[in-house]
Backbone as a chain_set.jsonl record, in Angstrom:
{"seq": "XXXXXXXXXXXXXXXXXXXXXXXXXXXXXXXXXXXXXXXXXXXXXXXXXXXXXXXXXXXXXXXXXXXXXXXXXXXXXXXXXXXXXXXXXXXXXXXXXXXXXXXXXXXXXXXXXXXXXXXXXXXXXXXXXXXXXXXXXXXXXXXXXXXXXXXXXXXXXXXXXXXXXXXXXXXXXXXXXXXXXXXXXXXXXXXXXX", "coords": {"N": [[0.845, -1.172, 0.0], [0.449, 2.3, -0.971], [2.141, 4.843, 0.762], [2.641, 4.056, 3.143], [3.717, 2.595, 6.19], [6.18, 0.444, 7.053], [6.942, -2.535, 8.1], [9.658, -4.703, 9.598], [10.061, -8.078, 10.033], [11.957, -9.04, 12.561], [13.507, -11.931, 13.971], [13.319, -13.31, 17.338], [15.87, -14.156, 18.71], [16.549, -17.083, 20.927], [17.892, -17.602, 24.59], [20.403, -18.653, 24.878], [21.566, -18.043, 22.243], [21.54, -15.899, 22.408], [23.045, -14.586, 23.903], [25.959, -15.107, 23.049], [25.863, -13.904, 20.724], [27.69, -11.302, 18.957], [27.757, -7.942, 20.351], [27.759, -5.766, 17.694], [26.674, -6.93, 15.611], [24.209, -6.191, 15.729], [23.67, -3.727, 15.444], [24.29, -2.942, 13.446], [22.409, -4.369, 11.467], [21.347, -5.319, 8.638], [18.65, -5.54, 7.735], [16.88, -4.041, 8.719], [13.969, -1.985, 7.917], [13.417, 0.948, 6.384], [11.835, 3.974, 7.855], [9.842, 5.032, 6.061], [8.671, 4.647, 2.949], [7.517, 6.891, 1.24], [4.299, 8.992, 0.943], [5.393, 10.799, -1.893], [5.932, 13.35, -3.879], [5.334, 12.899, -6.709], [3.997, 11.121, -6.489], [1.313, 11.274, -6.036], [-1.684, 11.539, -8.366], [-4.254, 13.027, -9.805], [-7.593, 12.084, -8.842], [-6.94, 9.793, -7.891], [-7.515, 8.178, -4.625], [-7.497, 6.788, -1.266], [-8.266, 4.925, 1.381], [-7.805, 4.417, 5.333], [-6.254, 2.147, 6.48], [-6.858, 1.164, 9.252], [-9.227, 2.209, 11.876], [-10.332, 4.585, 14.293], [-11.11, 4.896, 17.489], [-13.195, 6.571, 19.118], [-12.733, 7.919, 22.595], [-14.32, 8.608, 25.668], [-12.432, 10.045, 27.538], [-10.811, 10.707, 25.306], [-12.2, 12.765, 24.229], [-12.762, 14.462, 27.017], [-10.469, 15.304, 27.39], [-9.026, 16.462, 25.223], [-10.953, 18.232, 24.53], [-10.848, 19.644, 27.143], [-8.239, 20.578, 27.249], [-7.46, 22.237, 25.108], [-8.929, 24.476, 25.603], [-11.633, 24.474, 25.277], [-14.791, 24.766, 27.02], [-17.232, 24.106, 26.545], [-20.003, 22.621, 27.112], [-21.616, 20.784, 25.667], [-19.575, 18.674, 25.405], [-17.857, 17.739, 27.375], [-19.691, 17.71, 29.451], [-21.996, 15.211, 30.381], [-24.055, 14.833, 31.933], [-25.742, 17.954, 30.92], [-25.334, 17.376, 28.284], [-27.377, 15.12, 27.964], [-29.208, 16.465, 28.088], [-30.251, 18.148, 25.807], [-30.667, 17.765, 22.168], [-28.774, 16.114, 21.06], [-28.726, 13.888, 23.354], [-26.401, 12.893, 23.972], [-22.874, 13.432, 25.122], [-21.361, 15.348, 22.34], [-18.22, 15.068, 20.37], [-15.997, 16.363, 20.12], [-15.256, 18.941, 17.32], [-12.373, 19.931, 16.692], [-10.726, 18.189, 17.322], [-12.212, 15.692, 15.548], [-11.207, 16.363, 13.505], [-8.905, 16.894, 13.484], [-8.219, 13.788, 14.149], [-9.443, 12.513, 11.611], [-7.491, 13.588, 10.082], [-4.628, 12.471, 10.6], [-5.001, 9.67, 10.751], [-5.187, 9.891, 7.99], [-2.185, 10.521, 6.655], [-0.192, 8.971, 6.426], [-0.802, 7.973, 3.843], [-0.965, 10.716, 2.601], [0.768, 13.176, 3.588], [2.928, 11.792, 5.262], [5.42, 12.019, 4.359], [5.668, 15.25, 4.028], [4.704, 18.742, 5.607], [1.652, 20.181, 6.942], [-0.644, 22.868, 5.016], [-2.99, 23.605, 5.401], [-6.452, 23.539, 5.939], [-9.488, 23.73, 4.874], [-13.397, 24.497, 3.892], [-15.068, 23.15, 5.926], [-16.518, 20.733, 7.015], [-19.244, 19.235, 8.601], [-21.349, 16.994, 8.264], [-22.655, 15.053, 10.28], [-23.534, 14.255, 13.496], [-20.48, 13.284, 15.874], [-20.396, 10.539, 17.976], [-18.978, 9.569, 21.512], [-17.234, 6.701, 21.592], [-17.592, 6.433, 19.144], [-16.444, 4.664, 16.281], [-13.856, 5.791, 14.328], [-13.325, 6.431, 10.735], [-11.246, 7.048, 7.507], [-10.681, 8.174, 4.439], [-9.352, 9.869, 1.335], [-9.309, 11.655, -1.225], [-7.416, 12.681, -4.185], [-7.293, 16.269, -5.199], [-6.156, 17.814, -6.62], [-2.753, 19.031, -7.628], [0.735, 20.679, -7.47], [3.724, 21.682, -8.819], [5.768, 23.616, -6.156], [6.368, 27.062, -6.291], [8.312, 28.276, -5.089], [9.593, 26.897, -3.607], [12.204, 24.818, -4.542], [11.84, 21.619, -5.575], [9.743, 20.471, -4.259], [6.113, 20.129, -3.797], [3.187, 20.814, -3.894], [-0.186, 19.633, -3.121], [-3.781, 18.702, -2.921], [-6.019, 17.743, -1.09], [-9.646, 16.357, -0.943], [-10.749, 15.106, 1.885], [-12.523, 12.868, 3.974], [-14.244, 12.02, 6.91], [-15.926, 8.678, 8.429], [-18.263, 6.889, 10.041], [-18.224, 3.177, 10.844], [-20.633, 2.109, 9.75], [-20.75, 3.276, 7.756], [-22.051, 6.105, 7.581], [-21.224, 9.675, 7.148], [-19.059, 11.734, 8.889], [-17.527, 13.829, 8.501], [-15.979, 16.192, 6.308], [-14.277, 17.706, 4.103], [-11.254, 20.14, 3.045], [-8.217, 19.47, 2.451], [-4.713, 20.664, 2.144], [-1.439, 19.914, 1.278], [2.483, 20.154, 1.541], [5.022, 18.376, 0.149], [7.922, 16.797, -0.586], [9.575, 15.946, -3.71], [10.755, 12.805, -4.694], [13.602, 12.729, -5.063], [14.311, 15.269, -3.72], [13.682, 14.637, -1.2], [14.464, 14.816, 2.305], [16.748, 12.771, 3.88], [15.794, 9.743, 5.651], [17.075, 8.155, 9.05], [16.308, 5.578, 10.667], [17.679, 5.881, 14.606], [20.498, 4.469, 15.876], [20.659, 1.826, 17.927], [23.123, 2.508, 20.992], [26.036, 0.372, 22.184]], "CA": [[0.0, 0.0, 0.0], [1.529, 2.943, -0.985], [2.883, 5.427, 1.861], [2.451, 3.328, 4.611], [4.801, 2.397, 6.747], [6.653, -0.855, 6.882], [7.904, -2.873, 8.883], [10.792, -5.847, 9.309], [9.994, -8.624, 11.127], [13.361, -9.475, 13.164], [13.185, -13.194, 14.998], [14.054, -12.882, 18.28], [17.318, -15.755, 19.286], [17.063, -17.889, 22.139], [18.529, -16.865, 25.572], [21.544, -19.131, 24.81], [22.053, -17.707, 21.409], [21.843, -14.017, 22.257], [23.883, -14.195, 25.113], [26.599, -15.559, 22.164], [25.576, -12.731, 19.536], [28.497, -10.092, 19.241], [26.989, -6.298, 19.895], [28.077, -4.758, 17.111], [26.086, -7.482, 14.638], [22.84, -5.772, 15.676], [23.402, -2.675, 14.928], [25.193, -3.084, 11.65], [21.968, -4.984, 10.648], [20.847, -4.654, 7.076], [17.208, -6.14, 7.61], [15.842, -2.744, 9.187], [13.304, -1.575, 7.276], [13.351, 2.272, 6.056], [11.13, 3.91, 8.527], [8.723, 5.144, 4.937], [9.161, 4.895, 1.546], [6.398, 7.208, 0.549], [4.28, 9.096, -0.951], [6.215, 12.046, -2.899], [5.036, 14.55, -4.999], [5.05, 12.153, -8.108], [3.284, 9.317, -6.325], [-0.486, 11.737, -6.025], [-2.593, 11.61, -8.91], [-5.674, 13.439, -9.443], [-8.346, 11.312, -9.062], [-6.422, 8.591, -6.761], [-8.588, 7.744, -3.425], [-6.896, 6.159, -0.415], [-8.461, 5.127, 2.665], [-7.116, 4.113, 6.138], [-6.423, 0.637, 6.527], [-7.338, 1.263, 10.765], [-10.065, 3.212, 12.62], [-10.031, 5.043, 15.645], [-12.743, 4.318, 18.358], [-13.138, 7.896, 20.309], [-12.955, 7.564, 23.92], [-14.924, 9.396, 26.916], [-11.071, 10.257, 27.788], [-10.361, 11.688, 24.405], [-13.389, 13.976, 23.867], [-12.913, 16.035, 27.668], [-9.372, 15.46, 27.717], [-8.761, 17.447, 24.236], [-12.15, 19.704, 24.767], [-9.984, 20.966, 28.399], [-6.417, 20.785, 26.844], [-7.346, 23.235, 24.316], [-9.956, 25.575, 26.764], [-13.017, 24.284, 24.957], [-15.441, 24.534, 27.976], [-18.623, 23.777, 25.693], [-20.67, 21.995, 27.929], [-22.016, 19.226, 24.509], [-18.188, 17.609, 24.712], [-17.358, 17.543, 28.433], [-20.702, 17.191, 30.726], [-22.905, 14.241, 29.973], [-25.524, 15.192, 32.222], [-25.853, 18.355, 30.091], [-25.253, 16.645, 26.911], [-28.708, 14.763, 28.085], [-30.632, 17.382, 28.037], [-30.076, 18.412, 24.369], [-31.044, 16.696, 21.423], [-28.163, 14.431, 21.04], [-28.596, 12.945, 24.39], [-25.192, 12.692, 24.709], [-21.613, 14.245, 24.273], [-20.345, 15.203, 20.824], [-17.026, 14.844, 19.92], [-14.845, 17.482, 19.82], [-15.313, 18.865, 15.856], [-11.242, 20.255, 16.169], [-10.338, 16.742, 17.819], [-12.63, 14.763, 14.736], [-10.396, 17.474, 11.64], [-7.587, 16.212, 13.83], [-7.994, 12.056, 13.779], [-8.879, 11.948, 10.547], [-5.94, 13.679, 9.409], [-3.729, 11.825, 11.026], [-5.701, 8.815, 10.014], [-4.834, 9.608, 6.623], [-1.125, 10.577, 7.273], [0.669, 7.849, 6.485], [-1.035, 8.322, 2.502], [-1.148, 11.737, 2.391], [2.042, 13.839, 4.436], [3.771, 11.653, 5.896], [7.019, 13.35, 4.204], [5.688, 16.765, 3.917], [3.851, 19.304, 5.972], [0.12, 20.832, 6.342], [-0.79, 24.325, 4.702], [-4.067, 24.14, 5.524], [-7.666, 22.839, 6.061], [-10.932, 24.569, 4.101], [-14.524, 24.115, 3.506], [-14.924, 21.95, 6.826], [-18.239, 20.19, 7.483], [-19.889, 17.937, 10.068], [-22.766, 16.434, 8.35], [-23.503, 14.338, 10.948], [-22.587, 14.012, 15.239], [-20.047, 11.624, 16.534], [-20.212, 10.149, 19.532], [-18.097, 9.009, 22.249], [-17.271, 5.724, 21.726], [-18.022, 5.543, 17.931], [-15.248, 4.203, 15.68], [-13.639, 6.777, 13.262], [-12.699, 6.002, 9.547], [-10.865, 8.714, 6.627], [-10.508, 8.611, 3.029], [-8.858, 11.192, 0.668], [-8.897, 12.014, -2.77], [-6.475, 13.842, -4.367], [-8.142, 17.15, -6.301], [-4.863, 19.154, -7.559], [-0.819, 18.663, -7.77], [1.529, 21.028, -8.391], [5.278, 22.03, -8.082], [5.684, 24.669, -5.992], [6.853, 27.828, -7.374], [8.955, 29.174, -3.892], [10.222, 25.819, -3.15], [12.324, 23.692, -5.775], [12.164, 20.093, -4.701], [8.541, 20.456, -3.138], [5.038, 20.286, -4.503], [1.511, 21.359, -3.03], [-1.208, 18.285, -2.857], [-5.081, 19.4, -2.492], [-7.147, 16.5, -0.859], [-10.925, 16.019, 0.098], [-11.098, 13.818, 2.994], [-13.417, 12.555, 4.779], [-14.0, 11.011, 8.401], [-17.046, 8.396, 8.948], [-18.616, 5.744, 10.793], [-18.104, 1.833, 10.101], [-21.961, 2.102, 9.152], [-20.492, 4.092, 6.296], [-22.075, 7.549, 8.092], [-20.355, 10.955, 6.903], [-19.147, 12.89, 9.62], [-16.529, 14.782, 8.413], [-15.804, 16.441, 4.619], [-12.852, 18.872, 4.427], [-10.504, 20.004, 2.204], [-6.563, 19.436, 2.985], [-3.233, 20.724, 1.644], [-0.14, 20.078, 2.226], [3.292, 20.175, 1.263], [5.652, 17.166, -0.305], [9.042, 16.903, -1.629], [9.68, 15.219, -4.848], [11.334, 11.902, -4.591], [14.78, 13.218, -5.473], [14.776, 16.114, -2.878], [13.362, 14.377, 0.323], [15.242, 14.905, 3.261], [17.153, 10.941, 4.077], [15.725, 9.609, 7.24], [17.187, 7.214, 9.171], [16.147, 5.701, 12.252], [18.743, 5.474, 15.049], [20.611, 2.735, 16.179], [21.087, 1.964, 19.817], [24.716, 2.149, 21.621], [26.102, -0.509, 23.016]], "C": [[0.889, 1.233, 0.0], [1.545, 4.166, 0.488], [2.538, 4.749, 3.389], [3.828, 2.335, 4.916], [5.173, 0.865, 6.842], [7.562, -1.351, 7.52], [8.131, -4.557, 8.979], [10.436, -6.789, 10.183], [11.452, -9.2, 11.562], [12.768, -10.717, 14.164], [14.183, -13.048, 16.286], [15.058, -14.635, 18.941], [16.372, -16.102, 20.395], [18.067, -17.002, 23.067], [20.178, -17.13, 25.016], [22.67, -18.214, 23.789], [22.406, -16.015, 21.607], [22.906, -13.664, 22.957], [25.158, -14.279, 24.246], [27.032, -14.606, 21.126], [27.161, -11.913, 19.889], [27.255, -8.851, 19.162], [26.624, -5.544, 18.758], [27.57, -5.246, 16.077], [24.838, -6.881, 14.334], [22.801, -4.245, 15.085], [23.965, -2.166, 13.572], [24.221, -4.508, 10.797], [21.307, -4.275, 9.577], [19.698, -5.079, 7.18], [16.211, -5.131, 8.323], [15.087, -2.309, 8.122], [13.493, 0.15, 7.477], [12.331, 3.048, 7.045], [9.616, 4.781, 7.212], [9.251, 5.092, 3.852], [8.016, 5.503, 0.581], [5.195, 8.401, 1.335], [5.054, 10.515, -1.149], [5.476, 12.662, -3.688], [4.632, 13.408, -6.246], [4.311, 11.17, -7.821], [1.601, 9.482, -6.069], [-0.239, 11.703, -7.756], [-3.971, 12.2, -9.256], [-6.604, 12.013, -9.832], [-8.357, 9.92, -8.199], [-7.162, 8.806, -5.718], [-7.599, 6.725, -2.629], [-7.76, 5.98, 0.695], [-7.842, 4.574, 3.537], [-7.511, 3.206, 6.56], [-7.306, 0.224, 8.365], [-8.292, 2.434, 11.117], [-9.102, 3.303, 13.998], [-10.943, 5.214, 16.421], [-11.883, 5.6, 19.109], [-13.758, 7.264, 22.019], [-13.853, 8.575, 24.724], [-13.456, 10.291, 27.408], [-10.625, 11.24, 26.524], [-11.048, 12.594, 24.461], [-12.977, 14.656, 25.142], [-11.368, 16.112, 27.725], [-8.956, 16.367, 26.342], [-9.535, 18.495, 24.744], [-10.606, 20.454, 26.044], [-8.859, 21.351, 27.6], [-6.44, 21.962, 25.863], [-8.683, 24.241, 24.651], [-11.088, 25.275, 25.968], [-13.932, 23.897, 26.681], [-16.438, 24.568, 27.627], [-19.245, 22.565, 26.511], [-20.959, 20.265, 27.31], [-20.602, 18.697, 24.578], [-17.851, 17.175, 26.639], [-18.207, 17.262, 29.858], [-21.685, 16.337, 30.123], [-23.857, 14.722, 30.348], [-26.311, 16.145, 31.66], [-26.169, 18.317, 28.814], [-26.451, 16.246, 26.518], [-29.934, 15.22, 27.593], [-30.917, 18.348, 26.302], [-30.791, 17.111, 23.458], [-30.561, 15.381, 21.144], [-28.733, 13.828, 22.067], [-27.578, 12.561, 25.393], [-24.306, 13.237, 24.376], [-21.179, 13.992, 22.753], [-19.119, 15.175, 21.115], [-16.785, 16.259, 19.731], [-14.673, 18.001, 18.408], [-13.578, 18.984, 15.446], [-10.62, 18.582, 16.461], [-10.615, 15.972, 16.498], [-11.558, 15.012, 13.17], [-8.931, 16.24, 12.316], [-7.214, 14.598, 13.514], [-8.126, 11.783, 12.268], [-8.015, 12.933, 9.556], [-4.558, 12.689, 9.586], [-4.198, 10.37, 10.587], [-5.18, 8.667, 8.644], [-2.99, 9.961, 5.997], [-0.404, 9.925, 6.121], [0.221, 7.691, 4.408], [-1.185, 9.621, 2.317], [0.52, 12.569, 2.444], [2.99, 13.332, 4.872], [5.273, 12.24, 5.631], [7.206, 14.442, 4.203], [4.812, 17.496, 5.37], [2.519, 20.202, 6.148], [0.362, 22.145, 6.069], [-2.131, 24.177, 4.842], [-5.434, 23.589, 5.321], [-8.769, 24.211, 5.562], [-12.011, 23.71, 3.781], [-14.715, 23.018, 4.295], [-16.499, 21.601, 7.159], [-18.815, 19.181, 7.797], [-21.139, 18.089, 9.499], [-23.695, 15.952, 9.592], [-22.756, 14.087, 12.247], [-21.998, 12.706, 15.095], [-20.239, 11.99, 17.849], [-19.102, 9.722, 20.302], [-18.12, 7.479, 21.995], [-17.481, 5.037, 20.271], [-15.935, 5.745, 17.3], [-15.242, 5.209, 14.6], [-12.932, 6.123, 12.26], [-12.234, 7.114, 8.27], [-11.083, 7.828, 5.35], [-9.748, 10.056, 2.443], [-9.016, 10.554, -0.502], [-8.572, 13.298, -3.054], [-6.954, 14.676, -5.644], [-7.064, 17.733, -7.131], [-3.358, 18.467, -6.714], [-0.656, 19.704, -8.398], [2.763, 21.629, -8.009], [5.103, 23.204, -7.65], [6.738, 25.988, -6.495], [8.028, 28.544, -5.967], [9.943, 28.045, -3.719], [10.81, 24.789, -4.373], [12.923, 22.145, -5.191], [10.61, 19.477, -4.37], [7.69, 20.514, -4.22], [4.006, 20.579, -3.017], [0.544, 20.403, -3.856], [-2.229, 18.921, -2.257], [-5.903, 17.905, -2.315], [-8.708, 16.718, -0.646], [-10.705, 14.801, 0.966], [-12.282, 14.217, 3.423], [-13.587, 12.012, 6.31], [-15.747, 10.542, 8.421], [-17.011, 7.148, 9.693], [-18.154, 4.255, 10.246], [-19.269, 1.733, 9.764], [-21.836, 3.261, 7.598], [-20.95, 6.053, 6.287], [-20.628, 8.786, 8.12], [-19.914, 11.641, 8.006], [-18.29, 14.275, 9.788], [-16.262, 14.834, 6.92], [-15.08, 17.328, 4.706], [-11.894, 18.919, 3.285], [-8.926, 19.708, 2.86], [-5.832, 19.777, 1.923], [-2.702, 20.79, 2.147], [0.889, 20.32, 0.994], [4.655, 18.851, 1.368], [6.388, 17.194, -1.345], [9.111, 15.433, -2.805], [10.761, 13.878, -3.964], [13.001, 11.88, -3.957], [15.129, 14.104, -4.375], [14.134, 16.141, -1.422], [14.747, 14.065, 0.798], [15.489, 13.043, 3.945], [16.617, 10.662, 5.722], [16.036, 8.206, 7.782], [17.0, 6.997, 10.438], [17.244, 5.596, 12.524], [19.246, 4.292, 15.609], [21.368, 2.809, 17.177], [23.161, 1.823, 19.937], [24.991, 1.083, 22.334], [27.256, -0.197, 24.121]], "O": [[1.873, 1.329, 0.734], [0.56, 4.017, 1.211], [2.236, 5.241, 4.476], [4.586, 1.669, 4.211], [4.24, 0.082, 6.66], [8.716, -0.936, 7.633], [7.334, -5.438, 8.658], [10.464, -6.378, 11.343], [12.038, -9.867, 10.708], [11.827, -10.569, 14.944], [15.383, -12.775, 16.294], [14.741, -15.732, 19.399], [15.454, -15.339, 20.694], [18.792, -16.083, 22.687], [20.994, -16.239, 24.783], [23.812, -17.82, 24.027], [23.234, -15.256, 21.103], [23.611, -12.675, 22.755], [25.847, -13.328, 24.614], [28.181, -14.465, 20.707], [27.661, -11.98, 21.012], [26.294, -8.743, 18.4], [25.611, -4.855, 18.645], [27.67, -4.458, 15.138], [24.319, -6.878, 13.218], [21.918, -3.792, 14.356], [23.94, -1.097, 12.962], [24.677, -5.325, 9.997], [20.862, -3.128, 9.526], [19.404, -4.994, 5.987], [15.008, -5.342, 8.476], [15.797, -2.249, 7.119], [13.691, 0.608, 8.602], [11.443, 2.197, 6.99], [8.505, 5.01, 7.691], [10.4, 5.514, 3.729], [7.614, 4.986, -0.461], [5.443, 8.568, 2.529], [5.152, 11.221, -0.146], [4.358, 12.332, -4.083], [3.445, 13.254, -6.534], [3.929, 10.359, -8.664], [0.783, 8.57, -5.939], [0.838, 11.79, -8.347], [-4.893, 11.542, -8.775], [-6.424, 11.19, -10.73], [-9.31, 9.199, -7.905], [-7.664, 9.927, -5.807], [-6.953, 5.903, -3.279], [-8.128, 7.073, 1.126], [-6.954, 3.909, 3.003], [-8.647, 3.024, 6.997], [-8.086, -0.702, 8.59], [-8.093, 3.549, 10.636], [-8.111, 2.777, 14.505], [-11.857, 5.868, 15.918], [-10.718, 5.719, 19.488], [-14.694, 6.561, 22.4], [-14.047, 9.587, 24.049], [-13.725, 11.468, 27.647], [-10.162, 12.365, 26.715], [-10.443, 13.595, 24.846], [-12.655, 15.795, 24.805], [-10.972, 17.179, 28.192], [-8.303, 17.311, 26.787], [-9.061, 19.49, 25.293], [-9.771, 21.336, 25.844], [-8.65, 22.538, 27.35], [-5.431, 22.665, 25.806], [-9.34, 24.674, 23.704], [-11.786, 26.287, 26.04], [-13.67, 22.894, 27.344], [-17.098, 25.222, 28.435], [-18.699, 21.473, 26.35], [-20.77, 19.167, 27.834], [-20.361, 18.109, 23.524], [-17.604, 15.987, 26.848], [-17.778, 16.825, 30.926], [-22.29, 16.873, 29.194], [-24.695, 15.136, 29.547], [-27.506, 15.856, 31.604], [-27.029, 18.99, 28.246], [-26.928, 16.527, 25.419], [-30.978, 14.829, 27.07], [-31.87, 19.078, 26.03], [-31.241, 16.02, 23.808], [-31.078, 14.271, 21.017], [-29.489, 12.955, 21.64], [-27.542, 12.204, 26.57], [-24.437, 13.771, 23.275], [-20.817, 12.973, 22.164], [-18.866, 15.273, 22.316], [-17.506, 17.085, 19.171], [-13.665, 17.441, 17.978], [-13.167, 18.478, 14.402], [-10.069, 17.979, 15.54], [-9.6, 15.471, 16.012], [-11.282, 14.268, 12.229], [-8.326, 15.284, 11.831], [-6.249, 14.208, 12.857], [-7.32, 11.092, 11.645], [-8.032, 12.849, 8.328], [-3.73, 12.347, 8.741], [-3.355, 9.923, 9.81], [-4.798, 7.597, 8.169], [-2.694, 9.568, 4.868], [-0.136, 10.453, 5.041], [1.144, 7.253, 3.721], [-1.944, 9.644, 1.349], [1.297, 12.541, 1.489], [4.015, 13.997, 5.022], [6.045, 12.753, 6.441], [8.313, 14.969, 4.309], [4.301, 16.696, 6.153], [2.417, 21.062, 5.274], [1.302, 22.731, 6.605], [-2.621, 24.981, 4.049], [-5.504, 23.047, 4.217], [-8.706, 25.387, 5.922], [-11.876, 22.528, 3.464], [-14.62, 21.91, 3.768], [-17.394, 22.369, 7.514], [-18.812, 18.18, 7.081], [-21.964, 18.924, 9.87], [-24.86, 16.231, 9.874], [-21.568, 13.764, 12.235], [-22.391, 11.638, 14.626], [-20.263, 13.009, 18.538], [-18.109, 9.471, 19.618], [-19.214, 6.971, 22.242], [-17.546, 3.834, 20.02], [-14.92, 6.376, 17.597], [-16.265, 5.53, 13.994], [-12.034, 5.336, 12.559], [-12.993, 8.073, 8.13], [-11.705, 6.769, 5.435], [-9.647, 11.098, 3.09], [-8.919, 9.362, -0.794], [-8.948, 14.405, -2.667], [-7.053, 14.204, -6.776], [-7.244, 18.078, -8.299], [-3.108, 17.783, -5.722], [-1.267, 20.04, -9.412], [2.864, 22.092, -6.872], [4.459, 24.01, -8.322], [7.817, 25.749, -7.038], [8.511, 29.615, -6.334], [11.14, 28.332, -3.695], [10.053, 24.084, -5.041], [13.957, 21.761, -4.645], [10.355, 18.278, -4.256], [8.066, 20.816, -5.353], [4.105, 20.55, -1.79], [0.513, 20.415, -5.087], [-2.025, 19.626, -1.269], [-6.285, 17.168, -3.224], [-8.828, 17.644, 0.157], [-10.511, 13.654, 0.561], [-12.907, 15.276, 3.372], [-12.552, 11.471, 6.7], [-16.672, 11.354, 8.428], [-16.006, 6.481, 9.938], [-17.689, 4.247, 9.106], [-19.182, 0.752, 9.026], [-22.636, 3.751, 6.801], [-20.537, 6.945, 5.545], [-19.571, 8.803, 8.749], [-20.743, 12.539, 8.153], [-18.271, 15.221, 10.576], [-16.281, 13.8, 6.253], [-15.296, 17.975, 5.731], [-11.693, 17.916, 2.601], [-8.846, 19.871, 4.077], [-6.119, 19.341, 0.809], [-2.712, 21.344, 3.246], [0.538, 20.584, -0.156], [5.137, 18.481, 2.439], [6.092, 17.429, -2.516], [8.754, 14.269, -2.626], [11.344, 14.039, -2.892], [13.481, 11.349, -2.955], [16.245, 13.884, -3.905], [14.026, 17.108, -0.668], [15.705, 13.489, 0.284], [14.587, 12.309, 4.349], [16.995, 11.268, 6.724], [15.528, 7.203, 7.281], [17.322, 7.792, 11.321], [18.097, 5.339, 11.675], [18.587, 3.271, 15.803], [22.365, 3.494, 17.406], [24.036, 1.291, 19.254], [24.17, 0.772, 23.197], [27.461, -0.989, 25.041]]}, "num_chains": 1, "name": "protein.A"}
């Protein structure tokens, strides 16, 4: 799948055998996996669609613990008994919290090498709840090299965030920023001292 991350499975020795190992074999191994190989300016498409292979089930914990952390004191995200007395019934979700998961949600096909410029045209069809499972999508509307930056391009997504009942609850635009193949920055994880 393309920009998603990948990873090596390493078998772990026996006590006998490890104790045996030299140090300096492990960290001069070649079977580490890259920590991404993806995506780059050349690897969107208009018209390409990705969604995220994992949800994210919102907690009672996430919803007042963001709402406080960022001074939302809106009564619908952080008092149930409140919440009650409204139409939902019960706490919404946090709408900056919901922009937030499924971005990150989509991450890993979208940014993972570059950074955001910006969210537009944001809209909550429909309430989440505490406790419901979150899912993204993107499709990619526009590509193009940027004209400030040579190396870099600008990527225009619609995403989405909904339910596993297939319910909309999030529609948004995204851009970001993503270097070409050729002029991403090398990343390598580190490798322990012995």
């Amino acid at each position: 799948m393309r920009g998603c991350v990948r990873w090596t499975s390493l078998s772990q020795p026996s006590l006998s055998s490890r104790s045996r190992r030299r140090p300096d074999r492990l960290a001069k191994a070649s079977s580490i996996a890259p920590v991404t190989d993806g995506p780059y300016l050349e690897d969107f498409k208009v018209g390409d669609v990705s969604r995220s292979s994992a949800g994210r089930t919102i907690t009672q914990a996430d919803n007042i613990w963001f709402s406080l952390l960022t001074n939302n004191q809106n009564p619908i995200h952080i008092d149930a008994h409140y919440a009650s007395t409204t139409e939902f019934k019960r706490p919404l979700v946090n709408s900056v919290f919901t922009i937030g998961v499924v971005t990150g949600l989509m991450v890993p096909h979208t940014s993972q090498n570059g950074f955001a410029l910006g969210w537009d045209d944001v809209k909550l069809p429909n309430p989440l709840f505490e406790g419901d499972t979150l899912y993204a999508d993107s499709e990619v509307l526009d590509t193009r090299e940027s004209r400030s930056r040579k190396g870099w391009g600008i990527v225009k997504v619609r995403q989405r965030g909904f339910k596993p009942d297939g319910t909309v609850v999030l529609v948004m635009t995204r851009s970001f920023m993503v270097p070409t193949r050729a002029a991403a920055p090398r990343r390598e994880p580190p490798s322990p001292r012995d």
